[in-house]
C-alpha positions as protocol buffer text, in pm:
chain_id: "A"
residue {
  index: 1
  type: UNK
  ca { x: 0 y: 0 z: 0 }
}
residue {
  index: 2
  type: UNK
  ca { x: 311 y: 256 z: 76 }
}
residue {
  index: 3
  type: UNK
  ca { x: 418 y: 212 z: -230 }
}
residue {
  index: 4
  type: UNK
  ca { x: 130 y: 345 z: -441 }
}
residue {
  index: 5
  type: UNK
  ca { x: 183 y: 630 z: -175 }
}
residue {
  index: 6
  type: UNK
  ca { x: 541 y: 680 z: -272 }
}
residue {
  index: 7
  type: UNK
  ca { x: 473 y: 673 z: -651 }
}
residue {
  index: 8
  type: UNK
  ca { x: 189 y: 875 z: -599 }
}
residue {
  index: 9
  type: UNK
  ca { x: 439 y: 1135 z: -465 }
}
residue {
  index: 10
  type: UNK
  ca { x: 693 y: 1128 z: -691 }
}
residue {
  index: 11
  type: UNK
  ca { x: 471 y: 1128 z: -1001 }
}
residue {
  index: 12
  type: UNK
  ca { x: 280 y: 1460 z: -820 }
}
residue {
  index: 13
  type: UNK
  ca { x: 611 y: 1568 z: -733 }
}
residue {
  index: 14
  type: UNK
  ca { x: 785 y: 1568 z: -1067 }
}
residue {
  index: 15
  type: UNK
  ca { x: 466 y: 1692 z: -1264 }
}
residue {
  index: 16
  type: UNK
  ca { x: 515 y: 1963 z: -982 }
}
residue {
  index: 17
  type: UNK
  ca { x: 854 y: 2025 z: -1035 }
}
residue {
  index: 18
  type: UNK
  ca { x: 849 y: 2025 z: -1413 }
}
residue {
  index: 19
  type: UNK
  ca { x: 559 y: 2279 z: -1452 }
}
residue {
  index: 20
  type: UNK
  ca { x: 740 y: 2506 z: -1236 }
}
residue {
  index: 21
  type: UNK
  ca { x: 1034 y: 2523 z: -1444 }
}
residue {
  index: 22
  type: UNK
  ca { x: 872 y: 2537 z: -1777 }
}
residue {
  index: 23
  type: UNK
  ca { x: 677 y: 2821 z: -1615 }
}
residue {
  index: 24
  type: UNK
  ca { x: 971 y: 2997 z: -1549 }
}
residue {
  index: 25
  type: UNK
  ca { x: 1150 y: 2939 z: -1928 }
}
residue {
  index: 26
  type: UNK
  ca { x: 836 y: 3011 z: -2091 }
}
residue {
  index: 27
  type: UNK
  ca { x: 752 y: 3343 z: -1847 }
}
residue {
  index: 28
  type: UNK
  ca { x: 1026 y: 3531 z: -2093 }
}
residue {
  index: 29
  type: UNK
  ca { x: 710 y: 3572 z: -2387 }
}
residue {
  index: 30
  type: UNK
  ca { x: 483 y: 3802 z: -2344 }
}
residue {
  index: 31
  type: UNK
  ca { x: 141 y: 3740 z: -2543 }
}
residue {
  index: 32
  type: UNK
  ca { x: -240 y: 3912 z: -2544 }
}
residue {
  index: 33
  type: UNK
  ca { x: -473 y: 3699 z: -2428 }
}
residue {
  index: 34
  type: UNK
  ca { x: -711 y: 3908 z: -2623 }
}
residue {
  index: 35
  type: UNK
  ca { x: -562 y: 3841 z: -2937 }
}
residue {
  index: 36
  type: UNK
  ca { x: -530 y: 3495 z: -2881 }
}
residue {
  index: 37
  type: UNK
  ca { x: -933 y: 3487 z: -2813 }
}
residue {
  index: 38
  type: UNK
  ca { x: -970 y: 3692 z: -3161 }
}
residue {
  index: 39
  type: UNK
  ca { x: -1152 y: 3936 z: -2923 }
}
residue {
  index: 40
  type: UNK
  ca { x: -1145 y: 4350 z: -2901 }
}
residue {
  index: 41
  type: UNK
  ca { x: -840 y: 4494 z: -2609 }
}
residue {
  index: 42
  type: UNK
  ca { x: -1061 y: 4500 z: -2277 }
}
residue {
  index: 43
  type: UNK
  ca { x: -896 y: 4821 z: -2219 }
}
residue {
  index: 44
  type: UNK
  ca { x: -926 y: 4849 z: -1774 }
}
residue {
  index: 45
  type: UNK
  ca { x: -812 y: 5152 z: -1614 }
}
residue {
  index: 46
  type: UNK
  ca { x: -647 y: 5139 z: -1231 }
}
residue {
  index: 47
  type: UNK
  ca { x: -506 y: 5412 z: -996 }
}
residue {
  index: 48
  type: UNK
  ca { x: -469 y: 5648 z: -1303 }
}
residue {
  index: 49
  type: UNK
  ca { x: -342 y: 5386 z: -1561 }
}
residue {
  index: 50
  type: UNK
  ca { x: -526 y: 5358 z: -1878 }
}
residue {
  index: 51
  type: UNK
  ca { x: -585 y: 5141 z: -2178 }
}
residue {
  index: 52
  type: UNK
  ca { x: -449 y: 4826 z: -1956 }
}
residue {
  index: 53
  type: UNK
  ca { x: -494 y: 4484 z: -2097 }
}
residue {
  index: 54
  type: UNK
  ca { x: -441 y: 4142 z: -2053 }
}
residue {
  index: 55
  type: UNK
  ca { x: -104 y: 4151 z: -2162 }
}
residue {
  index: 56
  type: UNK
  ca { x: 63 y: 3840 z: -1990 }
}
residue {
  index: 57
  type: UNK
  ca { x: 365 y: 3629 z: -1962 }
}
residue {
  index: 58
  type: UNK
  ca { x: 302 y: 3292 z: -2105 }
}
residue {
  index: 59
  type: UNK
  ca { x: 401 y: 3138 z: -1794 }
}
residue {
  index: 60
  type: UNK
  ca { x: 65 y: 3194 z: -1660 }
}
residue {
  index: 61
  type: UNK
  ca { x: -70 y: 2910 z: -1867 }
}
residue {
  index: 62
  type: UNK
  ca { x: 113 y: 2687 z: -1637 }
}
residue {
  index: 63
  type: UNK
  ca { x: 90 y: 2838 z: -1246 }
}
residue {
  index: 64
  type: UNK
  ca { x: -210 y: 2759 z: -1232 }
}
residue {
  index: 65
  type: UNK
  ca { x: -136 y: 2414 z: -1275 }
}
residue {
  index: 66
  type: UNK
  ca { x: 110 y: 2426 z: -1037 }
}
residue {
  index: 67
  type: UNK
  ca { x: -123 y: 2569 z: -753 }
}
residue {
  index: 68
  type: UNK
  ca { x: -344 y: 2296 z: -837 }
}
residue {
  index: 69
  type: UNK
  ca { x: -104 y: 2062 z: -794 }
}
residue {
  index: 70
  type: UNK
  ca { x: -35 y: 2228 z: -459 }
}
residue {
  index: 71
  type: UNK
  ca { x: -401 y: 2188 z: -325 }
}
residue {
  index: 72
  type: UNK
  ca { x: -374 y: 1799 z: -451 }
}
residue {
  index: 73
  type: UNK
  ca { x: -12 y: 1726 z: -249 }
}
residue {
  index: 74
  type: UNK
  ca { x: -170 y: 1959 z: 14 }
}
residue {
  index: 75
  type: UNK
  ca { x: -452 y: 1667 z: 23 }
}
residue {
  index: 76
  type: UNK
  ca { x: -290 y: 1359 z: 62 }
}
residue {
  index: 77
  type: UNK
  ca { x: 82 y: 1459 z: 217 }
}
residue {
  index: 78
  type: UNK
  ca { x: 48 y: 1773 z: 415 }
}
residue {
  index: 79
  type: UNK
  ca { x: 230 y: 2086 z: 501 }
}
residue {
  index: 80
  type: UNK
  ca { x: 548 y: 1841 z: 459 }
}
residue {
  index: 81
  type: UNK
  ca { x: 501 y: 1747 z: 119 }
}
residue {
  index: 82
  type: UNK
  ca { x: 459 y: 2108 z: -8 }
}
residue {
  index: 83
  type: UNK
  ca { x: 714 y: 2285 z: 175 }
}
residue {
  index: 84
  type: UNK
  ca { x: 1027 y: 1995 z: 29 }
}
residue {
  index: 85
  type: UNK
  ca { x: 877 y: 1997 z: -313 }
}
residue {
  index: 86
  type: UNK
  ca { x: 833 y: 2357 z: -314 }
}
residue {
  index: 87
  type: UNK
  ca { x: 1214 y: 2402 z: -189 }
}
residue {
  index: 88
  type: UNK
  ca { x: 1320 y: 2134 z: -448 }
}
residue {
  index: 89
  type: UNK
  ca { x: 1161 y: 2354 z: -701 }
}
residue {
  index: 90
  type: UNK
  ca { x: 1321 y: 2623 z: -618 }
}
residue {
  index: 91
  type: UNK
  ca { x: 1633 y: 2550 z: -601 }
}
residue {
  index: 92
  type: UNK
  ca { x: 1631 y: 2308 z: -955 }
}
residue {
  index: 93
  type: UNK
  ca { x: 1461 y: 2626 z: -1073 }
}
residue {
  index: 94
  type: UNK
  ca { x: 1806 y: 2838 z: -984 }
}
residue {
  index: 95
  type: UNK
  ca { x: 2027 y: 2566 z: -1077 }
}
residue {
  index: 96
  type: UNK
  ca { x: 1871 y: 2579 z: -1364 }
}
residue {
  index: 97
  type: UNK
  ca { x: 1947 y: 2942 z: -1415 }
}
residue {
  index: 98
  type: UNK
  ca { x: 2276 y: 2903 z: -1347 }
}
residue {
  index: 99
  type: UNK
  ca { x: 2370 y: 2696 z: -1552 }
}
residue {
  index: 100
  type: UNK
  ca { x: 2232 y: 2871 z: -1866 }
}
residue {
  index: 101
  type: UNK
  ca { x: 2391 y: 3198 z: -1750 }
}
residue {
  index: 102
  type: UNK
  ca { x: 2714 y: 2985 z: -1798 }
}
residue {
  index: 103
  type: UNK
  ca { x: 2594 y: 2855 z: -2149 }
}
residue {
  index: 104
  type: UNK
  ca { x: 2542 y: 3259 z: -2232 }
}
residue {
  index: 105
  type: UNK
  ca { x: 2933 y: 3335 z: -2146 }
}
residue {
  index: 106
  type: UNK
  ca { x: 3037 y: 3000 z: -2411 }
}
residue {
  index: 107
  type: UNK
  ca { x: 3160 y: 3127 z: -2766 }
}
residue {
  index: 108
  type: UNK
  ca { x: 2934 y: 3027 z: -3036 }
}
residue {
  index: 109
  type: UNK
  ca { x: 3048 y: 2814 z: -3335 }
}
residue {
  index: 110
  type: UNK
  ca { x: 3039 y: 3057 z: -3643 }
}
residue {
  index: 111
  type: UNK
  ca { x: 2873 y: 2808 z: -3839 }
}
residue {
  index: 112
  type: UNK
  ca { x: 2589 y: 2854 z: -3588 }
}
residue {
  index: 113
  type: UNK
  ca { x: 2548 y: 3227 z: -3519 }
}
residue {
  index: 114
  type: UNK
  ca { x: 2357 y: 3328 z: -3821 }
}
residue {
  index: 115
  type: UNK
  ca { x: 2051 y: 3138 z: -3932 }
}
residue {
  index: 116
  type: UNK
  ca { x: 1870 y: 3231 z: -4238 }
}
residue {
  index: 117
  type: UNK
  ca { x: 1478 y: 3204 z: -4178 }
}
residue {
  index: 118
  type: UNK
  ca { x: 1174 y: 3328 z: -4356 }
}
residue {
  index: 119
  type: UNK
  ca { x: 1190 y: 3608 z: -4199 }
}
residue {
  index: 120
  type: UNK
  ca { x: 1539 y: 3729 z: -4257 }
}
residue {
  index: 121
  type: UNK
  ca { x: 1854 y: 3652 z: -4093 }
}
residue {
  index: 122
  type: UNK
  ca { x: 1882 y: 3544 z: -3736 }
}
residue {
  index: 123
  type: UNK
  ca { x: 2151 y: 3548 z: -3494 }
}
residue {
  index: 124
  type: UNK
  ca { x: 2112 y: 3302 z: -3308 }
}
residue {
  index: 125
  type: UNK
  ca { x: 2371 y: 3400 z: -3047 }
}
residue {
  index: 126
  type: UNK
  ca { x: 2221 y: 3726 z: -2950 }
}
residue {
  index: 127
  type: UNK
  ca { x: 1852 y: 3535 z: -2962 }
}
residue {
  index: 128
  type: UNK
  ca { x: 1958 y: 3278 z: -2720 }
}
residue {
  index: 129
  type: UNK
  ca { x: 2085 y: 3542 z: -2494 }
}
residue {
  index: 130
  type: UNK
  ca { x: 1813 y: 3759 z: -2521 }
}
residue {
  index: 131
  type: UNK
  ca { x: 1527 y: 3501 z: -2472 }
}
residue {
  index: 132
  type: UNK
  ca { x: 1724 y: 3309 z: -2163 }
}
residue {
  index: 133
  type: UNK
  ca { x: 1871 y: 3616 z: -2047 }
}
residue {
  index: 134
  type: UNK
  ca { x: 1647 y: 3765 z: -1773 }
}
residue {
  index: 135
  type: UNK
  ca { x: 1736 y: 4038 z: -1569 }
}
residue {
  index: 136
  type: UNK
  ca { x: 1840 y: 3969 z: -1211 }
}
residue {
  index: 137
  type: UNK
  ca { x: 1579 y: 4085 z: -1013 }
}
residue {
  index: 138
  type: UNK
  ca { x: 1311 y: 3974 z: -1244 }
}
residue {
  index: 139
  type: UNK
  ca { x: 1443 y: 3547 z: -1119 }
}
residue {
  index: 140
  type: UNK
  ca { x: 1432 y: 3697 z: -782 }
}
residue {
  index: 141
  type: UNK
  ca { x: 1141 y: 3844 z: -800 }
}
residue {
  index: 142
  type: UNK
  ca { x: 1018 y: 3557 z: -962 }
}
residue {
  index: 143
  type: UNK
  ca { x: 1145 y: 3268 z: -675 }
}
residue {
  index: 144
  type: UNK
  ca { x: 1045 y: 3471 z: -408 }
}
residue {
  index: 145
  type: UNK
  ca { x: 713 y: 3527 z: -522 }
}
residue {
  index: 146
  type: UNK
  ca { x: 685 y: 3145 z: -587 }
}
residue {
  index: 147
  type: UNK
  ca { x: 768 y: 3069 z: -233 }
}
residue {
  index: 148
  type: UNK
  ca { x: 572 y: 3262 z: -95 }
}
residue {
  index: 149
  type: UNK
  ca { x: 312 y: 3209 z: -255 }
}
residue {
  index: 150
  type: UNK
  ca { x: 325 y: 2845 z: -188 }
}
residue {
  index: 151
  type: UNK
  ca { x: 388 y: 2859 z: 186 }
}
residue {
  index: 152
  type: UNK
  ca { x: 74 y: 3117 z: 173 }
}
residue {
  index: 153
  type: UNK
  ca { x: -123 y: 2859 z: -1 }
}
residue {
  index: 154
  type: UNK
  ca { x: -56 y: 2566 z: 249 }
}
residue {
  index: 155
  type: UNK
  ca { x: -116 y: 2778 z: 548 }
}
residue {
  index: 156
  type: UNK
  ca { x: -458 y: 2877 z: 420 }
}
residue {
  index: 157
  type: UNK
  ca { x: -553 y: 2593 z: 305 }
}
residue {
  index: 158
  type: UNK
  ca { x: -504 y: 2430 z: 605 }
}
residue {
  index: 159
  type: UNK
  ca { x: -631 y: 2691 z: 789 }
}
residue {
  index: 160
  type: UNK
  ca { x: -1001 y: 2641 z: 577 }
}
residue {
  index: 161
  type: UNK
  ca { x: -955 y: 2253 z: 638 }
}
residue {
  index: 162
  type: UNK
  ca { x: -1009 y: 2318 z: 1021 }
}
residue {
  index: 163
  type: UNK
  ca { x: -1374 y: 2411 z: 890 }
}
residue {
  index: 164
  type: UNK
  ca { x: -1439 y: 2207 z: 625 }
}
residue {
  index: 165
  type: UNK
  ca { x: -1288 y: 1893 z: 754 }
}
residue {
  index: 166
  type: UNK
  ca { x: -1247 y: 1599 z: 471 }
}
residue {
  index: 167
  type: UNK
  ca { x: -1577 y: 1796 z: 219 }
}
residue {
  index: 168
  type: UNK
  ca { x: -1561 y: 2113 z: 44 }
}
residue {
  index: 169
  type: UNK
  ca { x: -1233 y: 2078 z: -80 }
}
residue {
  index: 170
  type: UNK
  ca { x: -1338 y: 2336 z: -341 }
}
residue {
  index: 171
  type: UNK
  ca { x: -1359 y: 2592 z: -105 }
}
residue {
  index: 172
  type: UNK
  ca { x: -1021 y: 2513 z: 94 }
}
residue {
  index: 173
  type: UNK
  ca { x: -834 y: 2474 z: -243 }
}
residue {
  index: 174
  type: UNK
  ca { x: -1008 y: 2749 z: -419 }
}
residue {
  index: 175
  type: UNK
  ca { x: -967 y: 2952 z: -145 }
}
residue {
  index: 176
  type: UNK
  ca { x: -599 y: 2899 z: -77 }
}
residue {
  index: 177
  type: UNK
  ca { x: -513 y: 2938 z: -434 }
}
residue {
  index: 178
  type: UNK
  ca { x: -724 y: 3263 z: -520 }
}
residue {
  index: 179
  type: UNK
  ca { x: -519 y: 3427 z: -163 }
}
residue {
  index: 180
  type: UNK
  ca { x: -187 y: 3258 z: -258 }
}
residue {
  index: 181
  type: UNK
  ca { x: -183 y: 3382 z: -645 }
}
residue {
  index: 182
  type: UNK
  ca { x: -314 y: 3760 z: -553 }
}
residue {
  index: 183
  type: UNK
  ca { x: 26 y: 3759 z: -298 }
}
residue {
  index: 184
  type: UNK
  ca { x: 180 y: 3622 z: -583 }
}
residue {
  index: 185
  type: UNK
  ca { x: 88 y: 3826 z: -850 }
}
residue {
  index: 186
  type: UNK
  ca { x: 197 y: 4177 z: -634 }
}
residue {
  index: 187
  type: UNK
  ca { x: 518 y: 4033 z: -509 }
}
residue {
  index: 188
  type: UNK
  ca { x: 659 y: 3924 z: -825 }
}
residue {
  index: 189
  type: UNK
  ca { x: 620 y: 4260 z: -977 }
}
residue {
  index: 190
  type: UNK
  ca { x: 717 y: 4474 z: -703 }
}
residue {
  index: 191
  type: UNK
  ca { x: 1081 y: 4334 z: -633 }
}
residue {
  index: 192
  type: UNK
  ca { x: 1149 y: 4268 z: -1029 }
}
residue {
  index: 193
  type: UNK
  ca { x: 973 y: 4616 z: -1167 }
}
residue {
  index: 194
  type: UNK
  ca { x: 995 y: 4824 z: -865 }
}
residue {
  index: 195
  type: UNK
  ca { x: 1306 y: 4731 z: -700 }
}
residue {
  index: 196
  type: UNK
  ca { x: 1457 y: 4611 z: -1001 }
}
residue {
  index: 197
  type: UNK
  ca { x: 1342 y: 4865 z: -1292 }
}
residue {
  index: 198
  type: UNK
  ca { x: 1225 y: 5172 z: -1087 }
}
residue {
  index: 199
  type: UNK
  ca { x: 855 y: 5181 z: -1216 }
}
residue {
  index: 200
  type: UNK
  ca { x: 604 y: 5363 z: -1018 }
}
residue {
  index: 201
  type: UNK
  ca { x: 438 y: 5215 z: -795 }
}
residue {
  index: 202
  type: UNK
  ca { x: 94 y: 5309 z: -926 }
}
residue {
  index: 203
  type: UNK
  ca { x: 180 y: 5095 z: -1266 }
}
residue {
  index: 204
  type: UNK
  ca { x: 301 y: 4784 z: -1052 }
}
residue {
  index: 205
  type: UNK
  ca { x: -53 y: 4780 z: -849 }
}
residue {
  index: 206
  type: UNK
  ca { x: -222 y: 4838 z: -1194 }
}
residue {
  index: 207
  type: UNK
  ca { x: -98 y: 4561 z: -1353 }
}
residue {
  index: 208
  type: UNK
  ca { x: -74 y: 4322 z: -1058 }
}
residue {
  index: 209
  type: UNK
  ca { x: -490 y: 4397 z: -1039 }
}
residue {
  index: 210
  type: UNK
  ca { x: -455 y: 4315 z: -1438 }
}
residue {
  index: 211
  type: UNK
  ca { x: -296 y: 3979 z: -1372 }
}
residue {
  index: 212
  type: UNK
  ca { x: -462 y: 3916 z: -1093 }
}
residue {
  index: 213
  type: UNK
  ca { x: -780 y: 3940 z: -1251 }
}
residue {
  index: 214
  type: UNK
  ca { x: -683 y: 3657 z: -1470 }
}
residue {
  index: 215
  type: UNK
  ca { x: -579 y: 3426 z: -1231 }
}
residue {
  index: 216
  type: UNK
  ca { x: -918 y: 3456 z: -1029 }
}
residue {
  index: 217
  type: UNK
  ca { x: -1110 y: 3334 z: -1322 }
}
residue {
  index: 218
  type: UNK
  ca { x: -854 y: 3062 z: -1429 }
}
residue {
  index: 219
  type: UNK
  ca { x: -843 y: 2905 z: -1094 }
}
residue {
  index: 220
  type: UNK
  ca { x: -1239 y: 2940 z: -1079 }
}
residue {
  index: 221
  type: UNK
  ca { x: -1223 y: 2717 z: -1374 }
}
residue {
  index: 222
  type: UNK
  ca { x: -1020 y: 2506 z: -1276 }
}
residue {
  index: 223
  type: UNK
  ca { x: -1221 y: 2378 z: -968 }
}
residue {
  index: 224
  type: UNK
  ca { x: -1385 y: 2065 z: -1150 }
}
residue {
  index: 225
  type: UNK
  ca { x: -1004 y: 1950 z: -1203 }
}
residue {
  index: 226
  type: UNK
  ca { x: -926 y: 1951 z: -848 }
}
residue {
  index: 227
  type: UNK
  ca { x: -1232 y: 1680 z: -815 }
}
residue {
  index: 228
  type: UNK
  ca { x: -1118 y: 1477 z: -1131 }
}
residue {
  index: 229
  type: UNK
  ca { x: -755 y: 1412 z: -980 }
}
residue {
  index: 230
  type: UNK
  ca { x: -951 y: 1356 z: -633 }
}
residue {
  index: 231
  type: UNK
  ca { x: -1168 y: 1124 z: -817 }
}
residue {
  index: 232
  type: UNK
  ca { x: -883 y: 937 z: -1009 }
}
residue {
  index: 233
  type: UNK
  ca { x: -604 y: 934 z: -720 }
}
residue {
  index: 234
  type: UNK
  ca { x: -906 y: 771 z: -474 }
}
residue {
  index: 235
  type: UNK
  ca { x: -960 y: 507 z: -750 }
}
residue {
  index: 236
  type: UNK
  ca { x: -592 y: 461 z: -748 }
}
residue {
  index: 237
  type: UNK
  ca { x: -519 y: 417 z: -407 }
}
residue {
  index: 238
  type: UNK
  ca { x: -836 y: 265 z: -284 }
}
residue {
  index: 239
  type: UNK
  ca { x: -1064 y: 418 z: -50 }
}
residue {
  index: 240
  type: UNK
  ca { x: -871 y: 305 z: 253 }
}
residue {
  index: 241
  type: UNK
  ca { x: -531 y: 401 z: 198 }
}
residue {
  index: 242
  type: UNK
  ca { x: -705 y: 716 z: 33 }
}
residue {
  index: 243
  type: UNK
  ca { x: -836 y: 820 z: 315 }
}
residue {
  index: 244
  type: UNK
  ca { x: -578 y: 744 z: 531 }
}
residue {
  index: 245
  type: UNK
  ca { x: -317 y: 938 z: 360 }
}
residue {
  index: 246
  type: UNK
  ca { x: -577 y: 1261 z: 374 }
}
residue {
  index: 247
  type: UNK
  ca { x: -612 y: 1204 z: 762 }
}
residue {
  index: 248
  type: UNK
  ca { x: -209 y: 1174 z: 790 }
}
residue {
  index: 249
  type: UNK
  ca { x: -170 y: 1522 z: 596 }
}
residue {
  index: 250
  type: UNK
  ca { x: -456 y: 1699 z: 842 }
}
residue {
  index: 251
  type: UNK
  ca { x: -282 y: 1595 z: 1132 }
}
residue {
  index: 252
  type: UNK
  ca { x: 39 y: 1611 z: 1119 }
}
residue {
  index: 253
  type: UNK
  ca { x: 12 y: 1963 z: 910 }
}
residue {
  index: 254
  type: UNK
  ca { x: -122 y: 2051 z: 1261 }
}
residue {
  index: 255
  type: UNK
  ca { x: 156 y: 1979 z: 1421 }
}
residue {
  index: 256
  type: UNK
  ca { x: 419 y: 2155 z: 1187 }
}
């Protein structure tokens, strides 16, 4: 029975893991959601900022995923479970970094530097660097803002469990994601944009309202997954082990 526990874990935890990163490598595009849709600019206006839109990094196609995946380890392994994937994350996440800051310093082979394309000529030196070349404060921006975030999100969603016991796990991981990603989405800009780039303030709550907005509806619709991976993980562990594995993660997230 432990071991449809244990590869229960790891295959939650690497999904996990791997989202996170590919949220992070992907986060460098920046796309319209409204021109995606085919629809019109929405065009909101916050403290004094105009003509705002849904503008987003493409990474946001995949946190929510990840905070999903948060409420479902949250479920069956606890505060534990969270907190050493959420580390493990984050520090594969600046390894990660690292290492292609290193691959940015190595001398291209001439053969490979210029790349003719449809349209036009591409260095592909200067590309690589300028996609996988973040700024700074914009990775520390962004791995604080995930840690938080995540330690938020287990607090309150273990916080809402006192309430709802083992039902409603809607509300506990609804809940806990929708407080989680608005700490998220502020943080994130204010450290990278604020610290980092010196914009005023007034733009970084504007657009952290902006992003925000998006992730409240996302993780809205989301719900009905949280009860699909509920419904398949029961079937997979049976209803015993199920629910002792649930019980486990109540009490001894009580107790750390």
């Amino acid at each position: 029975m432990r071991d449809k526990a244990s590869t229960l874990f790891y295959i939650l935890g690497s999904f996990f893991i791997a989202n996170a990163l590919l949220a992070e490598f992907i986060g460098v595009k920046i796309f319209s959601l409204e021109g995606w849709l085919g629809i019109e600019p929405v065009k909101l206006s916050f403290f004094g900022k105009t003509d705002l839109s849904f503008n987003l990094t493409a990474g946001v196609l995949l946190w929510p995923v990840v905070f999903v995946m948060t409420d479902i380890i949250n479920e069956y392994f606890g505060r534990r479970g969270v907190r050493f994937l959420s580390f493990t994350a984050a520090i594969l996440i600046s390894y990660a970094f690292v290492m292609i800051f290193f691959a940015m310093d190595l001398t291209p082979a001439e053969f490979w530097i210029e790349r003719v394309s449809p349209s036009g000529t591409v260095n592909m030196d200067l590309a690589f660097n300028t996609i996988f070349g973040q700024g700074l404060w914009i990775i520390v921006g962004s791995l604080t803002a995930f840690l938080i975030g995540q330690l938020v999100d287990v607090t309150v969603f273990h916080y809402l469990r006192r309430f709802t016991g083992s039902s409603k796990i809607w509300l506990r991981a609804t809940g806990s994601t929708l407080v989680s990603q608005f700490i998220d989405s502020f943080v994130v800009l204010f450290i990278a944009f604020y610290i980092g780039a010196g914009w005023e303030l007034s733009l970084v709550l504007a657009i952290g309202i902006v992003n925000y907005i998006y992730k409240f509806l996302i993780a809205i619709i989301l719900t009905p997954l949280l009860y699909i991976l509920h419904f398949l993980i029961d079937l997979y562990l049976g209803k015993e082990l199920s629910e002792k594995l649930i019980q486990e993660a109540a009490k001894n997230s009580k107790l750390t």
